[in-house]
Backbone as CSV, one residue per row, in Angstrom:
resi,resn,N_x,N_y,N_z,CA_x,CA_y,CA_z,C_x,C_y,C_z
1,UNK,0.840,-1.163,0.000,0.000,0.000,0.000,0.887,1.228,0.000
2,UNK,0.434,2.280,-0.710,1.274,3.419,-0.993,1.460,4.020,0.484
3,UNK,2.510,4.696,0.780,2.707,5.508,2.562,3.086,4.505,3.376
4,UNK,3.286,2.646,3.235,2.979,1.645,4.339,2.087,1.845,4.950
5,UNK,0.790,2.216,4.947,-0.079,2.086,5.498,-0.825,0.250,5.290
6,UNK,-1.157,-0.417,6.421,-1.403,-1.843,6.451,-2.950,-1.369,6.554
7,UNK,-3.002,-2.702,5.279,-4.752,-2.945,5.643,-5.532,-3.736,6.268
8,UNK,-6.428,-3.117,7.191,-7.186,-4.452,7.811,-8.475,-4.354,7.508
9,UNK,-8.470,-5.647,7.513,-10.094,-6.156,6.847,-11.245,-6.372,8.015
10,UNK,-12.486,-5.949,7.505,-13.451,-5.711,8.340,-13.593,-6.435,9.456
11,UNK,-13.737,-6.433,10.790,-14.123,-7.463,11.793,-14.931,-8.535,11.785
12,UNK,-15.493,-9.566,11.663,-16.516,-10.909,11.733,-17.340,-10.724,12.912
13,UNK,-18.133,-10.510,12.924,-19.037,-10.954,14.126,-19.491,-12.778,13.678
14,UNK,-19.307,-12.904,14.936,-19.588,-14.729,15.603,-20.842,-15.098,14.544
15,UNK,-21.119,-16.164,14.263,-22.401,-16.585,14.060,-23.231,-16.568,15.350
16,UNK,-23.215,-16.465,16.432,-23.247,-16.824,17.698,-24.350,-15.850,17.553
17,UNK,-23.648,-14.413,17.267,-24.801,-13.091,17.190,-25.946,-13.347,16.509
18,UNK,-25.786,-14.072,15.709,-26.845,-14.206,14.129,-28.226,-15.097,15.030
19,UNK,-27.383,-16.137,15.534,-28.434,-16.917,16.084,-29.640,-16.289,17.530
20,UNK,-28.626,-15.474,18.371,-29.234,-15.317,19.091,-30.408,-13.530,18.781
21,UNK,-29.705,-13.161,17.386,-31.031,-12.451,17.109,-32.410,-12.680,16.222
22,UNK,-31.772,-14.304,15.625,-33.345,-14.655,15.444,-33.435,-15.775,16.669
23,UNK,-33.395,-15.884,17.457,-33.883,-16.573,19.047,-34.952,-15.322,19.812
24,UNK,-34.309,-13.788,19.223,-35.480,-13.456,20.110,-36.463,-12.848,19.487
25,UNK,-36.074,-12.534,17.954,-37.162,-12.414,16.627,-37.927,-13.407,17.014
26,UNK,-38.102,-14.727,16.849,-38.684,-15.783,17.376,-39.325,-15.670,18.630
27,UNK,-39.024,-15.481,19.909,-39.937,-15.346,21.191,-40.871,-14.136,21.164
28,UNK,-40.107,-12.968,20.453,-41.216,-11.960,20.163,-42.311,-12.584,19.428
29,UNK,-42.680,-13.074,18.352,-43.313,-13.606,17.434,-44.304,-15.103,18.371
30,UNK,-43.799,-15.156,18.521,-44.029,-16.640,19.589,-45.081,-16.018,20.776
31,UNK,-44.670,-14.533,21.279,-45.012,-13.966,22.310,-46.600,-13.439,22.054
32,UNK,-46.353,-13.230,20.971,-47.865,-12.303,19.848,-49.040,-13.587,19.830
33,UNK,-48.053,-14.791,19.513,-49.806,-15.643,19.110,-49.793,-16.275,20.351
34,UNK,-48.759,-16.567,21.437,-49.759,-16.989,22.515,-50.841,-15.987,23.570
35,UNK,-50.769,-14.289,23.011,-51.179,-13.626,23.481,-52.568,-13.765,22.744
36,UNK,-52.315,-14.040,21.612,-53.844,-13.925,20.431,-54.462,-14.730,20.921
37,UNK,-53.845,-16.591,21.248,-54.446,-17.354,21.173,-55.152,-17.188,22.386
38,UNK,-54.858,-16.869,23.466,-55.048,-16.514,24.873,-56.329,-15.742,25.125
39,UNK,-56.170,-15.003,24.353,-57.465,-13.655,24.401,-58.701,-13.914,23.293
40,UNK,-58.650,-15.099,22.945,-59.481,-15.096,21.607,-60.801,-15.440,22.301
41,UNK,-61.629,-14.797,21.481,-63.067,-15.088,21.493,-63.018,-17.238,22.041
42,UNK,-63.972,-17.473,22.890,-64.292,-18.489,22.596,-65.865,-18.851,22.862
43,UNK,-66.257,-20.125,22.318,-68.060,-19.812,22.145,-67.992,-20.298,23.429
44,UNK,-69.578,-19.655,23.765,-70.504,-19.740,25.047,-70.649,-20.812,25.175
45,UNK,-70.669,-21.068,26.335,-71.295,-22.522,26.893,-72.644,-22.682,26.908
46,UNK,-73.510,-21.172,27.091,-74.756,-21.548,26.695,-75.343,-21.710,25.333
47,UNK,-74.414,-21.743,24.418,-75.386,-22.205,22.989,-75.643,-23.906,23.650
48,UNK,-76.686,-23.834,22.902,-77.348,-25.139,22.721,-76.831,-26.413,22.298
49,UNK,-76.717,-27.392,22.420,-76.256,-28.516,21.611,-76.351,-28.837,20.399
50,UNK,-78.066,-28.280,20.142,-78.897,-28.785,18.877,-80.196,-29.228,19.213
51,UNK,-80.781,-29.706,18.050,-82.230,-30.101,18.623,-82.274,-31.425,18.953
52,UNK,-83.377,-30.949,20.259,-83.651,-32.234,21.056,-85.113,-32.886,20.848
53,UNK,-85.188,-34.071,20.606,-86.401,-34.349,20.698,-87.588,-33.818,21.578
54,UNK,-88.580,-33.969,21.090,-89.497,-33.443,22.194,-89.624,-34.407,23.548
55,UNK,-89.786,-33.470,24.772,-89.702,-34.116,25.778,-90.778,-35.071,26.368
56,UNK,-90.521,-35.996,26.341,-91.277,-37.305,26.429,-92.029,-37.496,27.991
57,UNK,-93.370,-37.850,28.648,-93.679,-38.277,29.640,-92.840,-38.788,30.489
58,UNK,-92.057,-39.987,29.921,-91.474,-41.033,30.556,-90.528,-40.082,30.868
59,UNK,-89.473,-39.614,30.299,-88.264,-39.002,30.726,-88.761,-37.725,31.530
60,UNK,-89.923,-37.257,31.871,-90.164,-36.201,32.951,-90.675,-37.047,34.011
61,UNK,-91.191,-38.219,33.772,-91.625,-38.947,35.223,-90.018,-39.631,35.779
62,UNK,-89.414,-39.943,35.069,-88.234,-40.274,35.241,-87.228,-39.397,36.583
63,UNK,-87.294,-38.244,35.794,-86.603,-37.729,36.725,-87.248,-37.141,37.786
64,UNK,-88.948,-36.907,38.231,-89.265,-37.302,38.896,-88.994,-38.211,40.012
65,UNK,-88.964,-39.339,39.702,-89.108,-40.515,40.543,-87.415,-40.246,40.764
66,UNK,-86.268,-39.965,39.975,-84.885,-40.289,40.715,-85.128,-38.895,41.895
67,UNK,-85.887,-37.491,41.616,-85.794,-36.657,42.723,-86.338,-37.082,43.797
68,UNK,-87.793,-37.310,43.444,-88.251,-38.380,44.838,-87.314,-39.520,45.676
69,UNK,-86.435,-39.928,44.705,-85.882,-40.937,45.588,-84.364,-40.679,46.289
70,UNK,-83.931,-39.175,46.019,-83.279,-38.578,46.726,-84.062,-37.982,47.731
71,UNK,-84.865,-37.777,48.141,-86.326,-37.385,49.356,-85.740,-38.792,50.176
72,UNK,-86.028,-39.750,49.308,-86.123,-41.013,50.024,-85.081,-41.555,50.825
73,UNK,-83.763,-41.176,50.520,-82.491,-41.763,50.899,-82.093,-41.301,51.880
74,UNK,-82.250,-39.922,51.765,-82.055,-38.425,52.715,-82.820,-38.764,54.084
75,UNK,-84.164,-39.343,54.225,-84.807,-39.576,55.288,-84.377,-40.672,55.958
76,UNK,-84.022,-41.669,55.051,-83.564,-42.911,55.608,-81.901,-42.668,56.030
77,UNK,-81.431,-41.683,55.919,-80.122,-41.510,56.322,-79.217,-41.718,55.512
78,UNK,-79.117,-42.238,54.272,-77.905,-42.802,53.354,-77.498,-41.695,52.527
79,UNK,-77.925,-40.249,52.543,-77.399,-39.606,52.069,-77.137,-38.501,52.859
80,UNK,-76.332,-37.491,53.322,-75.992,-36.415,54.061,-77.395,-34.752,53.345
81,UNK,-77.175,-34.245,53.919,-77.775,-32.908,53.714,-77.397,-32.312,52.698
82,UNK,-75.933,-32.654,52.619,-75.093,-31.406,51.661,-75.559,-32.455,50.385
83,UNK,-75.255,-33.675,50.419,-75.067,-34.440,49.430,-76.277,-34.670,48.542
84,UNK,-77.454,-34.706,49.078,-78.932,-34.805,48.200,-79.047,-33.630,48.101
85,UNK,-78.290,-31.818,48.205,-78.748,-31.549,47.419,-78.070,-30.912,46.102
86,UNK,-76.832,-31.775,46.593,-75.778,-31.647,45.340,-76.660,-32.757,44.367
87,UNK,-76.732,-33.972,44.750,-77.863,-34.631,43.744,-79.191,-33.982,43.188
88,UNK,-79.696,-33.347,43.836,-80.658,-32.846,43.468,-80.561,-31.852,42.088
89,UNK,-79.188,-30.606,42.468,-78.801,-29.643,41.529,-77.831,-30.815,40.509
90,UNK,-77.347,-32.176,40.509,-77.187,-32.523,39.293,-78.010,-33.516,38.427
91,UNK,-79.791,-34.020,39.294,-80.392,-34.145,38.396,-81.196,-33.172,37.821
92,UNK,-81.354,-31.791,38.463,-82.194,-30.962,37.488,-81.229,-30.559,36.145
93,UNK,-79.632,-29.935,36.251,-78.906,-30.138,35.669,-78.781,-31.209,34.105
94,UNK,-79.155,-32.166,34.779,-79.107,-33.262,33.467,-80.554,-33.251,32.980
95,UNK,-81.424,-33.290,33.493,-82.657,-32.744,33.042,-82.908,-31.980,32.243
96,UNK,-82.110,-30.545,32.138,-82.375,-29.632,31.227,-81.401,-29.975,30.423
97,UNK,-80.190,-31.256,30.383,-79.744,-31.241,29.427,-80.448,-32.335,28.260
98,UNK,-81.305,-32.749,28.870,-81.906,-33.985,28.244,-82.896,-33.259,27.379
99,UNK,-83.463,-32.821,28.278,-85.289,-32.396,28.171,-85.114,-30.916,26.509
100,UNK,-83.892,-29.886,26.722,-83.514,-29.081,25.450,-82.551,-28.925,25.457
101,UNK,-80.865,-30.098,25.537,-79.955,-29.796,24.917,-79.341,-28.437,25.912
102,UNK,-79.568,-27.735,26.990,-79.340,-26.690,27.674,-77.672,-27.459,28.141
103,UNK,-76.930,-26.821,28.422,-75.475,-27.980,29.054,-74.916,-27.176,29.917
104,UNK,-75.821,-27.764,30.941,-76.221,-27.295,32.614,-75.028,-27.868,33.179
105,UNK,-74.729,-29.249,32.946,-73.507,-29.931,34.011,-72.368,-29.144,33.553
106,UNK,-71.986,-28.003,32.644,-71.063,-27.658,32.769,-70.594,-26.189,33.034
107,UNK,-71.650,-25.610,33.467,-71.872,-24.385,33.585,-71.987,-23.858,35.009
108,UNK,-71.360,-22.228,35.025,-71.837,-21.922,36.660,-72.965,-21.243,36.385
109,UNK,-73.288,-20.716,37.732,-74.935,-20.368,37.919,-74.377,-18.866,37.498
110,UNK,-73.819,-18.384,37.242,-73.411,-16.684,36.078,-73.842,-17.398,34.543
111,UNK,-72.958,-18.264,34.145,-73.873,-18.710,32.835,-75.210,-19.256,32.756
112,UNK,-75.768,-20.081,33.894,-76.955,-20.304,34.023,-78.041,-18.996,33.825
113,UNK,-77.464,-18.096,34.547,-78.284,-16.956,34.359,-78.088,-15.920,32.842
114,UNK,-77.452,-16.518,32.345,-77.316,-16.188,31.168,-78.395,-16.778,29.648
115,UNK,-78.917,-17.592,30.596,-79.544,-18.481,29.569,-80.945,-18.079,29.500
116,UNK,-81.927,-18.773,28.339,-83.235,-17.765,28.721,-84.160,-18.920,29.349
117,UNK,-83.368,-19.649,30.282,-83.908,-20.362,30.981,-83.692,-20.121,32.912
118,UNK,-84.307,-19.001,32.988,-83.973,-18.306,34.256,-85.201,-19.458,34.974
119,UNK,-85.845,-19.814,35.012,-86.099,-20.834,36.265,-85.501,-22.347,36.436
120,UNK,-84.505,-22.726,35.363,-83.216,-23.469,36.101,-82.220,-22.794,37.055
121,UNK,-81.864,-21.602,36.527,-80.886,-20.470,37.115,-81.280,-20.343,38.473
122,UNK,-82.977,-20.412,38.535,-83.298,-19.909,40.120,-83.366,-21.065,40.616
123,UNK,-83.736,-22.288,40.418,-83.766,-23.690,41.702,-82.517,-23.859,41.578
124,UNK,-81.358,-24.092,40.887,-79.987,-24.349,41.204,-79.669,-23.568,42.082
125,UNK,-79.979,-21.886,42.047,-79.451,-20.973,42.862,-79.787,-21.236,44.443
126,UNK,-81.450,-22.043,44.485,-81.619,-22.315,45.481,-81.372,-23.604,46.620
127,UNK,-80.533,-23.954,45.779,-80.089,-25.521,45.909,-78.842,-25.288,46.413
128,UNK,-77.912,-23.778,46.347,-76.818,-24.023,46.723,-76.588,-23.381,48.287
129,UNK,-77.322,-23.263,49.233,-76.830,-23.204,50.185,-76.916,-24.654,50.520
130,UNK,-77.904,-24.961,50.720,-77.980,-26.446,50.692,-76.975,-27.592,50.612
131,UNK,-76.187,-26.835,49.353,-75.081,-27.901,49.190,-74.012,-27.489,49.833
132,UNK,-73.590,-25.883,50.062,-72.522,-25.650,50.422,-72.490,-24.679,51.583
133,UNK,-73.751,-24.680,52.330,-73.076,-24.098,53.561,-72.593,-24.578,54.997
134,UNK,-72.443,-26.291,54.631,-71.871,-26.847,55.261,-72.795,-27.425,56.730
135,UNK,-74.212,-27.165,56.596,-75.289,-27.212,57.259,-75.182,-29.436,57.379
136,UNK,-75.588,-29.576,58.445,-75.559,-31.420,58.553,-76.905,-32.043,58.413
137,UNK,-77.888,-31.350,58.700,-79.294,-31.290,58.844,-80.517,-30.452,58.155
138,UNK,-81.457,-31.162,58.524,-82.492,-30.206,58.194,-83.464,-30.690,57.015
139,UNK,-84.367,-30.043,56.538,-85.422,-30.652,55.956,-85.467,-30.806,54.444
140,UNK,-85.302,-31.168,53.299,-84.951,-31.057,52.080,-86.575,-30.907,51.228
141,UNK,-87.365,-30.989,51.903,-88.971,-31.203,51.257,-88.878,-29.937,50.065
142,UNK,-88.292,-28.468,50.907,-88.396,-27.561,49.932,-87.233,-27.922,48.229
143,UNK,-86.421,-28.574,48.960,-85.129,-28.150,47.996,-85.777,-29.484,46.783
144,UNK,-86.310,-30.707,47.309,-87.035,-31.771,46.551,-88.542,-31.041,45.779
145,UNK,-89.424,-30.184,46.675,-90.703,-29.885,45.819,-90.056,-28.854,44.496
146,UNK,-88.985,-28.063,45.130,-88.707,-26.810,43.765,-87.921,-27.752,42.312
147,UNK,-87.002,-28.907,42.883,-86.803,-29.384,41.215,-87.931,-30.548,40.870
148,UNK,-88.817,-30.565,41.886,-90.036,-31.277,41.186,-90.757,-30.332,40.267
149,UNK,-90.797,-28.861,40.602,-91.827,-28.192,39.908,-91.072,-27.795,38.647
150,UNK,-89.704,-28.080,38.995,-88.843,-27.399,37.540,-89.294,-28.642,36.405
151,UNK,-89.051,-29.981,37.064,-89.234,-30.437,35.901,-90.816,-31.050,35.565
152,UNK,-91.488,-30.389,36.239,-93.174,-30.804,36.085,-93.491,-29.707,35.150
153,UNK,-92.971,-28.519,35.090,-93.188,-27.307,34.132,-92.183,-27.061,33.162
154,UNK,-91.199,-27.519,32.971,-90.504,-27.441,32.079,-91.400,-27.492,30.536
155,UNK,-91.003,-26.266,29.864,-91.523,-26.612,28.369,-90.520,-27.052,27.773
């Protein structure tokens, strides 16, 4: 080189760099759709299943006779207080899932009340001290006549 001036050639950066700036191109990107996927719309639990047959005698005497026979167990002692009327709120529950496809066993009583079936919403509602205020005793006639009338009137 004219003057001795020595030439040096440009510096290398590592591959090392390369990788670790698409590592966090990548977690950014990565970061976006588990945020999308996270926040996305998802459907209601109260849509419907679909159509249900029309509700049949037998399957309203049915569940009838299994509420009555939570009355029955309860007196005879084989079931606790709390426990017939956790039975109770999961045969009206399956009831309305039978009777229109409603999908009660998987829902809380905020989606229940969401539904335009507000007199399931209200005997479940009334079913839950029953189940959970930890009470040992006491009389279940009311908590047995209200899902009798739910499913004696059910349209």
């Amino acid at each position: 080189m004219p003057g001795g001036e020595t030439f040096y050639p440009p510096v290398e950066y590592s591959p090392v760099w390369f990788l670790i700036g698409v590592v966090i191109i990548a977690l950014i990107v990565g970061w976006y759709l588990f945020v999308l996927l996270l926040t996305r719309r998802r459907p209601s639990p109260v849509d419907l299943v679909g159509s249900i047959p029309e509700l049949t005698t037998s399957v309203r005497d049915a569940y009838l006779g299994r509420i009555d026979e939570v009355g029955r167990r309860y007196a005879h002692g084989d079931v606790s207080y709390s426990q017939a009327h956790h039975e109770l709120s999961a045969l009206v529950r399956s009831f309305a899932a039978q009777a229109q496809g409603v999908r009660a066993q998987f829902m809380t009583l905020d989606d229940l009340r969401k539904t335009p079936h507000r007199d399931l919403a209200a005997t479940i509602e009334r079913l839950y001290p029953g189940a959970f205020s930890g009470a040992t005793s006491g009389s279940i006639d009311d908590a047995t006549a209200r899902a009798s009338e739910l499913v004696r009137s059910w349209n």
